[in-house]
Biopython code that builds the backbone (N, CA, C, O; Angstrom):
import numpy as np
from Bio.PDB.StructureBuilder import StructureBuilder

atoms = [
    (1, "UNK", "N", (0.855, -1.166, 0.000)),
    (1, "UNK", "CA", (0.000, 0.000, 0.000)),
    (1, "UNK", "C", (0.902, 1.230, 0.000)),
    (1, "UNK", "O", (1.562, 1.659, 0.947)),
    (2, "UNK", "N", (0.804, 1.743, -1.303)),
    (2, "UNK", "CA", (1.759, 3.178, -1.326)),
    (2, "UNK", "C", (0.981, 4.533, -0.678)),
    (2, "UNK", "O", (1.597, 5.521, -0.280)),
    (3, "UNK", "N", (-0.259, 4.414, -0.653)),
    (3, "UNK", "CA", (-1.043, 5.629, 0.056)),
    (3, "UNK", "C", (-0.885, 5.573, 1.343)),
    (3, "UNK", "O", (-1.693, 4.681, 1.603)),
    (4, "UNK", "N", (-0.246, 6.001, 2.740)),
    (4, "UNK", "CA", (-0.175, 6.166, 3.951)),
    (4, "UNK", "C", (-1.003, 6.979, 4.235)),
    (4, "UNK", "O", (-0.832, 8.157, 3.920)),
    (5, "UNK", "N", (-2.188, 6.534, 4.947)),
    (5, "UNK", "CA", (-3.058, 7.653, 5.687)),
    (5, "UNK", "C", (-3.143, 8.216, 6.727)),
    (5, "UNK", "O", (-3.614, 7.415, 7.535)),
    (6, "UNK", "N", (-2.854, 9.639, 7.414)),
    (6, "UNK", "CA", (-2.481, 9.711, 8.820)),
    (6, "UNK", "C", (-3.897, 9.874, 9.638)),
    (6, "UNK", "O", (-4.963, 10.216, 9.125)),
    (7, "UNK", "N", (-3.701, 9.591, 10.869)),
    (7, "UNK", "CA", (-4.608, 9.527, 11.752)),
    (7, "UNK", "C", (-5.398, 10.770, 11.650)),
    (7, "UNK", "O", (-6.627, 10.827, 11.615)),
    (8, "UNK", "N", (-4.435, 11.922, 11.599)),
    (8, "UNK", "CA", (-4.947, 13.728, 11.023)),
    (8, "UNK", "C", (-6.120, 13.247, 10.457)),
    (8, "UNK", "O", (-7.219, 13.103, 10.993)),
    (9, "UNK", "N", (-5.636, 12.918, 8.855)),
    (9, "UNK", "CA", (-6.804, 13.184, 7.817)),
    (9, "UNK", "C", (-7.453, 12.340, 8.396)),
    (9, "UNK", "O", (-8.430, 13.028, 8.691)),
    (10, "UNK", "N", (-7.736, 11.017, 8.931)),
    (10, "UNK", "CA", (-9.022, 10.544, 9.381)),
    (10, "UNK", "C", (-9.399, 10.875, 10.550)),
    (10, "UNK", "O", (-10.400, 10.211, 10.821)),
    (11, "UNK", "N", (-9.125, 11.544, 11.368)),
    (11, "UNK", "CA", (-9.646, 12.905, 12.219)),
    (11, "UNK", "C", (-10.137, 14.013, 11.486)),
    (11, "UNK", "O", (-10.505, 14.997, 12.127)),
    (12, "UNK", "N", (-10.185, 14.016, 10.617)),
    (12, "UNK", "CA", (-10.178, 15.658, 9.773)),
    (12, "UNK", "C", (-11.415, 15.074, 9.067)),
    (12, "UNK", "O", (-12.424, 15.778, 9.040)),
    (13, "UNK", "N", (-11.435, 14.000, 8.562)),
    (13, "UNK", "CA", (-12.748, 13.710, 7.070)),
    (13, "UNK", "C", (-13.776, 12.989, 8.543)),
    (13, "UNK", "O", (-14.974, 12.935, 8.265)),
    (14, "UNK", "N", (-13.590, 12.723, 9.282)),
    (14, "UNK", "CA", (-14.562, 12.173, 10.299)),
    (14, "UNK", "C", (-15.490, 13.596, 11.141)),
    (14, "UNK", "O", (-16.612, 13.472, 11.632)),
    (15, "UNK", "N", (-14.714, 14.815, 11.126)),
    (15, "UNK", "CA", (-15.167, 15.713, 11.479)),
    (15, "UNK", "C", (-16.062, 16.414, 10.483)),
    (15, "UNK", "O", (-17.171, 16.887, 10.732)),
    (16, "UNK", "N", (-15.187, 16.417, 8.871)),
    (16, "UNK", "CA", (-16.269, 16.829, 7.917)),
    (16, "UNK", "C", (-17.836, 16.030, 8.122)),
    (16, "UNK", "O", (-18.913, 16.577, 8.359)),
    (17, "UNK", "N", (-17.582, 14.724, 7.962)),
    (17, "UNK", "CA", (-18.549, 13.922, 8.297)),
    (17, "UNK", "C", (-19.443, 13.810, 9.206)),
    (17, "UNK", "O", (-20.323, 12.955, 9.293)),
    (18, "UNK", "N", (-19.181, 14.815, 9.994)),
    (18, "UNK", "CA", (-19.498, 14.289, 11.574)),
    (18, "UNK", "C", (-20.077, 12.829, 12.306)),
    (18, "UNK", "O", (-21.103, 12.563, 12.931)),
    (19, "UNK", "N", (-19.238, 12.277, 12.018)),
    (19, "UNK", "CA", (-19.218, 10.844, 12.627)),
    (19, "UNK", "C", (-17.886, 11.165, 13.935)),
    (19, "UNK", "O", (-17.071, 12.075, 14.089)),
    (20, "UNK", "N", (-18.320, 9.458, 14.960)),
    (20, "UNK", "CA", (-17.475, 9.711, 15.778)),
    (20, "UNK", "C", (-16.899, 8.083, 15.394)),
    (20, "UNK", "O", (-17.684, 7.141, 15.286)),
    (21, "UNK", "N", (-15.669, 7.969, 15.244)),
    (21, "UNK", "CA", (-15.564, 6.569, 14.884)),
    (21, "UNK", "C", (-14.670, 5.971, 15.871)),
    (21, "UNK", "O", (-13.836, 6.793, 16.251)),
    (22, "UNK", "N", (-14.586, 5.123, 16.275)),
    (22, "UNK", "CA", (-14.006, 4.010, 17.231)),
    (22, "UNK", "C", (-12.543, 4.059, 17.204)),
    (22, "UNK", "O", (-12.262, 4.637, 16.155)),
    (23, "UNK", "N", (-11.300, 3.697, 17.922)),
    (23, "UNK", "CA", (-10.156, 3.393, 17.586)),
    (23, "UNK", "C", (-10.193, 1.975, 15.942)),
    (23, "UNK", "O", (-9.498, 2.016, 14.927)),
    (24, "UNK", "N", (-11.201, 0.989, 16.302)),
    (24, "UNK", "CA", (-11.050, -0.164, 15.407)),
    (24, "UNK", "C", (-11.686, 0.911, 14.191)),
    (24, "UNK", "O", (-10.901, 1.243, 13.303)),
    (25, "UNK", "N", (-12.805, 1.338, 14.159)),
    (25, "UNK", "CA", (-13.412, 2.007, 12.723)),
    (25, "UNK", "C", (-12.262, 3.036, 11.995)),
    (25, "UNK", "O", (-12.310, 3.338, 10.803)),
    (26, "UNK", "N", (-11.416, 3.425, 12.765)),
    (26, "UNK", "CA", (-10.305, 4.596, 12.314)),
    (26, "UNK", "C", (-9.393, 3.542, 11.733)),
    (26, "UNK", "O", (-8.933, 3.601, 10.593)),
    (27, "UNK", "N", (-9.260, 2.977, 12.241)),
    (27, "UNK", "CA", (-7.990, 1.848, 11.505)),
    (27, "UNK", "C", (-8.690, 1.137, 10.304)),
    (27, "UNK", "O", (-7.895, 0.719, 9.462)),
    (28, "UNK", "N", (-10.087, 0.901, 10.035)),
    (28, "UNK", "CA", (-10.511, 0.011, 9.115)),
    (28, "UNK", "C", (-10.529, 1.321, 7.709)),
    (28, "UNK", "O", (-10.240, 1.075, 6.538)),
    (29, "UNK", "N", (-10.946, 2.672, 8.262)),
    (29, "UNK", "CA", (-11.104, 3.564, 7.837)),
    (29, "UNK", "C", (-9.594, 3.570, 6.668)),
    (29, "UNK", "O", (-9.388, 3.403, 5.466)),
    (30, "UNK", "N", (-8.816, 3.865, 7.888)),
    (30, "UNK", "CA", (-7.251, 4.455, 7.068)),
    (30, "UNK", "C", (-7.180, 3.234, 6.094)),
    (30, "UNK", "O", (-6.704, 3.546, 5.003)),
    (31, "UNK", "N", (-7.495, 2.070, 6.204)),
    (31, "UNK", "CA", (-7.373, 1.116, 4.708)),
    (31, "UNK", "C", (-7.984, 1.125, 3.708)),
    (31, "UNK", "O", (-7.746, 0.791, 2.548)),
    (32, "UNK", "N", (-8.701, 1.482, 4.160)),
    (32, "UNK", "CA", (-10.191, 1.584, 2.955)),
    (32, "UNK", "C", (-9.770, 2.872, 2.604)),
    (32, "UNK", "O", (-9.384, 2.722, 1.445)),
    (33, "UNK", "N", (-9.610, 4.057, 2.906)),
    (33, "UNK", "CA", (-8.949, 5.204, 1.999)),
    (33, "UNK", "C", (-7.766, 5.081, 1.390)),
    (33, "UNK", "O", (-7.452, 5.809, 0.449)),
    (34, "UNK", "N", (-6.808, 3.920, 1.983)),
    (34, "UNK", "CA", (-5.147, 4.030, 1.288)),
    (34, "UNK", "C", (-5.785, 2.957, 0.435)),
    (34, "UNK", "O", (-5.219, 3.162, -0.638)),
    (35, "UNK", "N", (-6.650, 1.887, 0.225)),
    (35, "UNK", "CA", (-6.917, 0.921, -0.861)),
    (35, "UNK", "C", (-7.720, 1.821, -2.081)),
    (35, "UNK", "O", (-7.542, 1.583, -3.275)),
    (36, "UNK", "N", (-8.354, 2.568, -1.729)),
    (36, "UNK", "CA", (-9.030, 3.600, -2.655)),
    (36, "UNK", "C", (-8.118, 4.217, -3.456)),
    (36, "UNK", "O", (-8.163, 4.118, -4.682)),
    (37, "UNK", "N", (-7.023, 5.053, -2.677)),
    (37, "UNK", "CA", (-6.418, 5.464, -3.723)),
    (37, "UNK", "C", (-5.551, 5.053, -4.410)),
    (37, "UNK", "O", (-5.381, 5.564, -5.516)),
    (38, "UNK", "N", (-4.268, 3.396, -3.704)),
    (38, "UNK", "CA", (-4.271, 3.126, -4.592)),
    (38, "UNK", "C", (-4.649, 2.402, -5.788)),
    (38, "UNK", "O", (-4.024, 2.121, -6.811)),
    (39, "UNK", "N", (-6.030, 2.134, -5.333)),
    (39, "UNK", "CA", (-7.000, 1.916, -7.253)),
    (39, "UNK", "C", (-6.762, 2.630, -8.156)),
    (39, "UNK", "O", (-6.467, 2.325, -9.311)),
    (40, "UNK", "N", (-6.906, 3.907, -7.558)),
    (40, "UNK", "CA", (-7.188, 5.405, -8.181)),
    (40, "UNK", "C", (-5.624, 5.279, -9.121)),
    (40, "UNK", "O", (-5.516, 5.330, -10.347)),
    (41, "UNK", "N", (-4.401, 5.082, -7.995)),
    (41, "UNK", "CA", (-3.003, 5.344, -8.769)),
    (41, "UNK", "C", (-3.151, 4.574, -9.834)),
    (41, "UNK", "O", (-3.014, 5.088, -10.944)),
    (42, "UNK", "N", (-3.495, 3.033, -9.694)),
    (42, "UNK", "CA", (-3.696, 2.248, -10.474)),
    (42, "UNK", "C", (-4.608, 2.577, -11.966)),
    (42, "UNK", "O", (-4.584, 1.969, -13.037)),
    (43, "UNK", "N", (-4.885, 3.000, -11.819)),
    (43, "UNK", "CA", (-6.053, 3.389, -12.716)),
    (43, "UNK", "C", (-5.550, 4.593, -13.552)),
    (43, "UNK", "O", (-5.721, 4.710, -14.765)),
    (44, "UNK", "N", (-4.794, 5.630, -12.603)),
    (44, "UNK", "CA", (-4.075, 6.572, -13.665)),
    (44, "UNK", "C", (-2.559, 6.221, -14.218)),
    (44, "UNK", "O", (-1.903, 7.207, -14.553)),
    (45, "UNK", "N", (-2.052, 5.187, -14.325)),
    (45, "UNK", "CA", (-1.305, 4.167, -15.180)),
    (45, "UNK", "C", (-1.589, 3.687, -16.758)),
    (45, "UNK", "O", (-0.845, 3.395, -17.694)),
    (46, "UNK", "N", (-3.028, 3.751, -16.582)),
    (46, "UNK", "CA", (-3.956, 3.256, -17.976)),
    (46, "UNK", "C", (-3.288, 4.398, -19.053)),
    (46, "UNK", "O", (-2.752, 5.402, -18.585)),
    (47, "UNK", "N", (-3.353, 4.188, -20.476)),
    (47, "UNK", "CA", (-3.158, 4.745, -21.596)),
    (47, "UNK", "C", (-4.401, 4.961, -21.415)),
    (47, "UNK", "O", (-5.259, 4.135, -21.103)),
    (48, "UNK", "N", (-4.549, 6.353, -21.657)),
    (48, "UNK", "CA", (-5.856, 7.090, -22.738)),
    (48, "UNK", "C", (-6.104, 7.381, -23.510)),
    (48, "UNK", "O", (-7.208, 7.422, -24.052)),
    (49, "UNK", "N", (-4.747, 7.801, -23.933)),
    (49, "UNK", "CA", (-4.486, 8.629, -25.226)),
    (49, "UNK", "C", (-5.378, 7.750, -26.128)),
    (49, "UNK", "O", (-5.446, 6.525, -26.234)),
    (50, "UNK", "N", (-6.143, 8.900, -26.839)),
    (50, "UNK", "CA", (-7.607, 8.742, -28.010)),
    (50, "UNK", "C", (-8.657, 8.475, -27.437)),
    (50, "UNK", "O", (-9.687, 8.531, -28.109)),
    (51, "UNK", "N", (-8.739, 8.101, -26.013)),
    (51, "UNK", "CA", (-10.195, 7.948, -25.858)),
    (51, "UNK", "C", (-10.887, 9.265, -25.195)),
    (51, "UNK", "O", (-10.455, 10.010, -24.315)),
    (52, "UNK", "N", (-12.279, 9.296, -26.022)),
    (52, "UNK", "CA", (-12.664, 10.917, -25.618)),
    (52, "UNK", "C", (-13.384, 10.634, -24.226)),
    (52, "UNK", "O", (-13.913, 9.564, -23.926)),
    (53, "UNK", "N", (-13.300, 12.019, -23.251)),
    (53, "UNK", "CA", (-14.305, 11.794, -21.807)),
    (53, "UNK", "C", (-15.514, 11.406, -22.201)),
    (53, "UNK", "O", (-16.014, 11.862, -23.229)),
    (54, "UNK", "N", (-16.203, 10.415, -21.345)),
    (54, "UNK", "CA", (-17.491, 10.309, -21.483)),
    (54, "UNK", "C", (-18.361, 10.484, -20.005)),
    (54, "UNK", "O", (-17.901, 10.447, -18.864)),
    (55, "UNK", "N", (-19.571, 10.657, -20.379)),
    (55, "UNK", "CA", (-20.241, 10.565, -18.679)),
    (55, "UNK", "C", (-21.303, 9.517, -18.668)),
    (55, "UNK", "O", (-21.601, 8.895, -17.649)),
    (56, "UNK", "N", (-21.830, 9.351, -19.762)),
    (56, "UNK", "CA", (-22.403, 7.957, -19.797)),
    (56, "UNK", "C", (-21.940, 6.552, -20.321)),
    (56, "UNK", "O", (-20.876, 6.692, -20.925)),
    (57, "UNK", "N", (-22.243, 5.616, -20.307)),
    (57, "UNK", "CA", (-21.729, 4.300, -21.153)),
    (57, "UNK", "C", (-22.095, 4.633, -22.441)),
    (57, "UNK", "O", (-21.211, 4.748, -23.290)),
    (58, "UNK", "N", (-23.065, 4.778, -22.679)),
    (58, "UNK", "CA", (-24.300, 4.722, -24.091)),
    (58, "UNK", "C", (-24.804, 6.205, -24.107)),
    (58, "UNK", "O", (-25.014, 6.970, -23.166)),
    (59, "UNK", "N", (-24.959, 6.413, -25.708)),
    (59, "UNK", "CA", (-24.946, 7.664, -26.198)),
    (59, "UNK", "C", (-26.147, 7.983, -25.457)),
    (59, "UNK", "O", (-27.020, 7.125, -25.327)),
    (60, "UNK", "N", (-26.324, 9.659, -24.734)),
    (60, "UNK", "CA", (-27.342, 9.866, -24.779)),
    (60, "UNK", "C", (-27.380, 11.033, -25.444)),
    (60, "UNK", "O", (-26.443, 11.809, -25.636)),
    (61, "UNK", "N", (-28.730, 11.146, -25.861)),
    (61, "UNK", "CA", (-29.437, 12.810, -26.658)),
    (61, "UNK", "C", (-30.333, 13.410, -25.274)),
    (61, "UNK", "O", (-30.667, 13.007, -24.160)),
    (62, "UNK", "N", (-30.490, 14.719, -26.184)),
    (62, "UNK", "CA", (-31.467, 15.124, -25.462)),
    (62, "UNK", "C", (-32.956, 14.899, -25.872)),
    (62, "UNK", "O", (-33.445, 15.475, -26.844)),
    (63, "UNK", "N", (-33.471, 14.256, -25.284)),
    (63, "UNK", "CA", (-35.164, 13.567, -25.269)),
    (63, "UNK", "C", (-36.089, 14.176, -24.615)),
    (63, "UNK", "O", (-36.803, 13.565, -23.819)),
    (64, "UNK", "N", (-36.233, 15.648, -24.884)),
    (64, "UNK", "CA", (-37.040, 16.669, -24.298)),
    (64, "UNK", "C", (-37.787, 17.192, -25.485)),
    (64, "UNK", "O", (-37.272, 17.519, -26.555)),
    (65, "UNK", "N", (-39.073, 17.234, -25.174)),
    (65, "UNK", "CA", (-39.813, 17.666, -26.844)),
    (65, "UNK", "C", (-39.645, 19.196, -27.023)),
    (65, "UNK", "O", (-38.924, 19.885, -26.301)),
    (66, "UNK", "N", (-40.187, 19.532, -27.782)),
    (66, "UNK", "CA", (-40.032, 20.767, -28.278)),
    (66, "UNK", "C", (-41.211, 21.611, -27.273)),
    (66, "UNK", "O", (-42.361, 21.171, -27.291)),
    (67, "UNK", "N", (-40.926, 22.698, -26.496)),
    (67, "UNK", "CA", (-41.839, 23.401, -25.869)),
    (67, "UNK", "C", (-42.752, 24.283, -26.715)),
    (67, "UNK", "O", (-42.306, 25.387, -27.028)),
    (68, "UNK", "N", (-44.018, 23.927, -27.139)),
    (68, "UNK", "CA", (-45.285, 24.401, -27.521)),
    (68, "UNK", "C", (-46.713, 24.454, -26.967)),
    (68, "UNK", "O", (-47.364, 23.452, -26.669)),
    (69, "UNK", "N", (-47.131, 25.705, -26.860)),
    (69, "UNK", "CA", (-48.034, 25.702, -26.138)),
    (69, "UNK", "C", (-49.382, 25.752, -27.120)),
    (69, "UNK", "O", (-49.703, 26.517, -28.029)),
    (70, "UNK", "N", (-50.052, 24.535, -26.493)),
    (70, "UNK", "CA", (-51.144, 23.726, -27.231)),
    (70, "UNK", "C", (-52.716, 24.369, -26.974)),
    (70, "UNK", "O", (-53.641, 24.332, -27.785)),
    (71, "UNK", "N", (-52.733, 24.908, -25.744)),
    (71, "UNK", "CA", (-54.294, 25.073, -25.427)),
    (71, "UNK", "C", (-54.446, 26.562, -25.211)),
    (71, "UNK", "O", (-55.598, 26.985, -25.308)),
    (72, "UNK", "N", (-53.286, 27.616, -24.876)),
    (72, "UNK", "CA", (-53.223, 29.225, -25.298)),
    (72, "UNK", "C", (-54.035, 29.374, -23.794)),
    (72, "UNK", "O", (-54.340, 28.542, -22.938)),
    (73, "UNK", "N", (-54.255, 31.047, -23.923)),
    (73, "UNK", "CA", (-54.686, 31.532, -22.512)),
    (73, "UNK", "C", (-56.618, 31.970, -22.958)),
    (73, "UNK", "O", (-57.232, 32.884, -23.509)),
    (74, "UNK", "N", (-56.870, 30.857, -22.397)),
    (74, "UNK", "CA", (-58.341, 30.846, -22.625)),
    (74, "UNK", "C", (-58.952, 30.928, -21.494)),
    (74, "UNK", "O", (-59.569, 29.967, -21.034)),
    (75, "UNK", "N", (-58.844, 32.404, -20.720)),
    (75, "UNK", "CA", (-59.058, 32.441, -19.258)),
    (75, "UNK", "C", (-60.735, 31.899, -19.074)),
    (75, "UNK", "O", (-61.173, 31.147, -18.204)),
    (76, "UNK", "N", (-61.501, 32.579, -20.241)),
    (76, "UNK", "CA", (-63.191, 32.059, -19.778)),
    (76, "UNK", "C", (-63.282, 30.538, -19.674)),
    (76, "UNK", "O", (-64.037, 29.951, -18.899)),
    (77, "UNK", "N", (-62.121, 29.739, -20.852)),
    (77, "UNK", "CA", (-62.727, 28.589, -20.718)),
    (77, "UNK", "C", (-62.176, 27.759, -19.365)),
    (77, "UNK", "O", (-62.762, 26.725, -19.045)),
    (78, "UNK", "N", (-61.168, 28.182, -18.675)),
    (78, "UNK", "CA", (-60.588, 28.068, -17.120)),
    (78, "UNK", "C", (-61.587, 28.252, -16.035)),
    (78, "UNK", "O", (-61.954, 27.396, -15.231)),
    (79, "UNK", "N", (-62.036, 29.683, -16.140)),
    (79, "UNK", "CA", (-63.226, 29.995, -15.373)),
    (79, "UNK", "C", (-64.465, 29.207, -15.373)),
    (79, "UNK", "O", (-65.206, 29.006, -14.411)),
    (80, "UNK", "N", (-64.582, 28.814, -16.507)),
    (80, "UNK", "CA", (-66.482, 27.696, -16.243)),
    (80, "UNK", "C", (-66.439, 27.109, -15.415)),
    (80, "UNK", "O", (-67.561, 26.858, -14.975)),
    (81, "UNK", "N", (-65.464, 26.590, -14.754)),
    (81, "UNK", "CA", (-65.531, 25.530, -13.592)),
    (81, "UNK", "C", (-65.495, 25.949, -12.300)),
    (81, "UNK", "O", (-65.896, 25.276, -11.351)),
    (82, "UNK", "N", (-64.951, 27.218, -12.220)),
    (82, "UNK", "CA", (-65.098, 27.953, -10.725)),
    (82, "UNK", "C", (-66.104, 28.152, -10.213)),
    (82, "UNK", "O", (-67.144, 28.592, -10.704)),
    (83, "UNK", "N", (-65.752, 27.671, -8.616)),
    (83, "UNK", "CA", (-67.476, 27.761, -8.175)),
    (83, "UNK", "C", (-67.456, 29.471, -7.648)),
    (83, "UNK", "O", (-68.432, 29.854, -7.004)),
    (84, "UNK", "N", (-66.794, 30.050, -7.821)),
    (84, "UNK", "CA", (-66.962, 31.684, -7.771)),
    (84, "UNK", "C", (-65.491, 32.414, -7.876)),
    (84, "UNK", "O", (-64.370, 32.214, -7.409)),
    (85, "UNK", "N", (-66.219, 33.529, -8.895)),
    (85, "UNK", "CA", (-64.820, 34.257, -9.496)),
    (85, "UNK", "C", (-65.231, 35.953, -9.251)),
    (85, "UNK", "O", (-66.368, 36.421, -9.309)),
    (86, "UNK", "N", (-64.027, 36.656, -8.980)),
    (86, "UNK", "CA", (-64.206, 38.075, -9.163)),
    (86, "UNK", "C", (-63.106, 38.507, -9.868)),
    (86, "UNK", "O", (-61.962, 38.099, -9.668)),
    (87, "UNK", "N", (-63.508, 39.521, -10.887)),
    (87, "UNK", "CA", (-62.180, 40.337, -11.395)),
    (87, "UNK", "C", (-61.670, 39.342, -12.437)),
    (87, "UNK", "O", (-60.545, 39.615, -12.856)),
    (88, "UNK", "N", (-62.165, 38.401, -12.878)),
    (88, "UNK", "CA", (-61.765, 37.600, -14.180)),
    (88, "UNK", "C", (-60.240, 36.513, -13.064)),
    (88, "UNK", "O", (-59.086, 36.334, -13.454)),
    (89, "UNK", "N", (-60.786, 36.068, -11.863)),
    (89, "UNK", "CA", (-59.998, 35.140, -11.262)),
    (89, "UNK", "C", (-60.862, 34.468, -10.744)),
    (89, "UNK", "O", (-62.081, 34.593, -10.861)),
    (90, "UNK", "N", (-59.877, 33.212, -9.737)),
    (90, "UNK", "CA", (-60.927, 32.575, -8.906)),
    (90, "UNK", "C", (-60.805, 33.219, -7.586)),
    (90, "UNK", "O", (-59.884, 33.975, -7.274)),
    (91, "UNK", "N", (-62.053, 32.782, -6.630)),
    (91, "UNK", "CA", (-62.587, 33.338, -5.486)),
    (91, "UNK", "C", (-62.108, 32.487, -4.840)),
    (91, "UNK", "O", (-62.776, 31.481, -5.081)),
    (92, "UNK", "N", (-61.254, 32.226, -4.066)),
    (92, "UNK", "CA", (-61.621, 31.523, -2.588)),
    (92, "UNK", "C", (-61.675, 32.282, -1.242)),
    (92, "UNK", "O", (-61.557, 33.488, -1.025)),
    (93, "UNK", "N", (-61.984, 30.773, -0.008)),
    (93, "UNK", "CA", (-62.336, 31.188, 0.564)),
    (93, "UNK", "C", (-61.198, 32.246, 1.781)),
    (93, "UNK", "O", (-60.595, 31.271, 2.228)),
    (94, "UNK", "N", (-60.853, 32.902, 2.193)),
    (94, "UNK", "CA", (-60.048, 33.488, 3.139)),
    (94, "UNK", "C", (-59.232, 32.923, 4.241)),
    (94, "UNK", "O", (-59.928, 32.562, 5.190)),
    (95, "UNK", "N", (-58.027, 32.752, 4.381)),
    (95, "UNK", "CA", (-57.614, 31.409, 4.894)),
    (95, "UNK", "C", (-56.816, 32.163, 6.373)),
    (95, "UNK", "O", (-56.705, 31.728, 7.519)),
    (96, "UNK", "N", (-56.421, 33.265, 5.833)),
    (96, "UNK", "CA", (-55.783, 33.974, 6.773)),
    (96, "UNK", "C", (-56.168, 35.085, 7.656)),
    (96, "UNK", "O", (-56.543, 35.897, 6.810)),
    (97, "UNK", "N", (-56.291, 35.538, 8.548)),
    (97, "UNK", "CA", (-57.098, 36.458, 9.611)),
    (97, "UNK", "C", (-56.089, 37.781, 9.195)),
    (97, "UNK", "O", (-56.247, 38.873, 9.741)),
]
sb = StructureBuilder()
sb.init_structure("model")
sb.init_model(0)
sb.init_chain("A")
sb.init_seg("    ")
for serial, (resi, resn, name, xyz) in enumerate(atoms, 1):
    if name == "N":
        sb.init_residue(resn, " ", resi, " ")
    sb.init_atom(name, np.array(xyz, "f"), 0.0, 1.0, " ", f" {name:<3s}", serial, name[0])
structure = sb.get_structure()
């Protein structure tokens, strides 16, 4: 394990966290962050060169329809259903003193 983790930083990310972790959870802790990164080292070893960033596996588009408005501002035909309107709105009842 080339990542050494000091007790600091897992005092320090346990406080971000606010967790309180055990003497045993701090020690399981510092492995599981030095095995993390070195995956991470591991992983930046790989050749990339030519492959472009991606954020998905599979292509996505954008699958959002086109915004058109279908039924327009037909305030009377809104209003037929109010059981009472003033001023070309609806009426309710008063909720607040």
């Amino acid at each position: 394990m080339a990542n050494i983790i000091s007790d600091e930083t897992i005092d320090y990310v346990g406080i971000l966290a606010k967790l309180e972790l055990s003497d045993e959870e701090k020690e399981q802790a510092k492995k599981d962050m030095g095995n993390m990164l070195d995956y991470i080292d591991k992983l930046n070893e790989l050749n990339t060169d030519g492959v472009e960033p991606m954020s998905h596996v599979f292509p996505v588009n954008n699958c959002f329809r086109e915004d058109v408005v279908t039924n327009g501002d037909d305030r009377d035909a809104m209003l037929q259903n109010a059981p009472d309107m003033k001023a070309g709105s609806y009426k309710v009842p008063r909720t607040v003193n």
